[in-house]
N, C-alpha and C positions, 0 to 999 in steps of 0.2 A: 515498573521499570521506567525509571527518569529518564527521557529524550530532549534534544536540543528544545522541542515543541514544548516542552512542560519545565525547563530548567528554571530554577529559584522559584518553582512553585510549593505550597507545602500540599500532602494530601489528604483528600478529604476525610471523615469519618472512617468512610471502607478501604482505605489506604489507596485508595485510585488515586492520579492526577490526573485534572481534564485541561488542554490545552486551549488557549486564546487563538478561535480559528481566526487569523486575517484571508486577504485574497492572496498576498505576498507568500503567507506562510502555503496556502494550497497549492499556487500556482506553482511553488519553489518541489516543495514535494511529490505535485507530480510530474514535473518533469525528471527530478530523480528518480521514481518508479519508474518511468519508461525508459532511462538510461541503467537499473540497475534490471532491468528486464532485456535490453537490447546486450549484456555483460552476459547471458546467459547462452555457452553453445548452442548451436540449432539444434546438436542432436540431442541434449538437453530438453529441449522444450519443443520438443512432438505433443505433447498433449496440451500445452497452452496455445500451438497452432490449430488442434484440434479444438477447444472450446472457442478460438475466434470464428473459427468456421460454424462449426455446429449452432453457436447460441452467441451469434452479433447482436442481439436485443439485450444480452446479459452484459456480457464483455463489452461496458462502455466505459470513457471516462468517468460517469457515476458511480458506478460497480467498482470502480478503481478507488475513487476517492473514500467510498463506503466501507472500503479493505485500509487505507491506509487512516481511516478514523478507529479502526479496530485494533489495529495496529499500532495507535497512538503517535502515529505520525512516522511510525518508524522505517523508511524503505529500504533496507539491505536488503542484497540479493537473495539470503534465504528464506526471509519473508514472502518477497515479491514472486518469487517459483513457486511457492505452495501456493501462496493464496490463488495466481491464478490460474493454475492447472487445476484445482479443485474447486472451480465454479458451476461446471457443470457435472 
C-alpha cells in the first residue's frame, strides 16, 4: 500500500515499497501517532492505558516508531489502536 512515505517510489521485486527514512519524515510521523492516538476516546483505549502501565519498558517512543516502520509509515487511527493495545 502506497503512502505519502513511499509516494513516486516504484516497488521492489516482492512488491514491497521501502521508504526514505529522514528525521523530518520520523519526527513528522510520530507526532501524528500520538495525535491520532490522543483522537481515540478514553473508553476506547483501556487497554492502551493498560499496556503503558503494565510494560513502560515496551511502550516507548521506539516501540512506536518500530509499529509505524511496519506500518510503512502509516499512522491512521486504526492502525494506531491496534498496534498499541496489542503490545503487550
Amino acid at each position: 500500500m502506497a503512502s505519502e512515505a513511499t509516494e513516486g517510489q516504484v516497488p521492489d521485486v516482492y512488491g514491497q515499497l521501502h521508504p526514505v527514512e529522514t528525521k523530518d519524515l520520523i519526527d513528522r510521523k510520530q507526532k501524528e501517532f500520538e495525535d491520532e492516538l490522543n483522537k481515540i476516546p478514553d473508553e476506547k483505549k483501556a487497554n492502551a492505558k493498560l499496556a503503558e502501565q503494565k510494560c513502560p519498558n515496551i511502550v516507548t517512543s521506539d516501540f512506536k516508531l518500530m509499529f509505524l516502520r511496519c506500518e510503512v509509515f502509516n499512522a491512521d487511527v486504526s492502525t494506531v489502536h491496534v498496534g498499541i493495545v496489542e503490545c503487550c
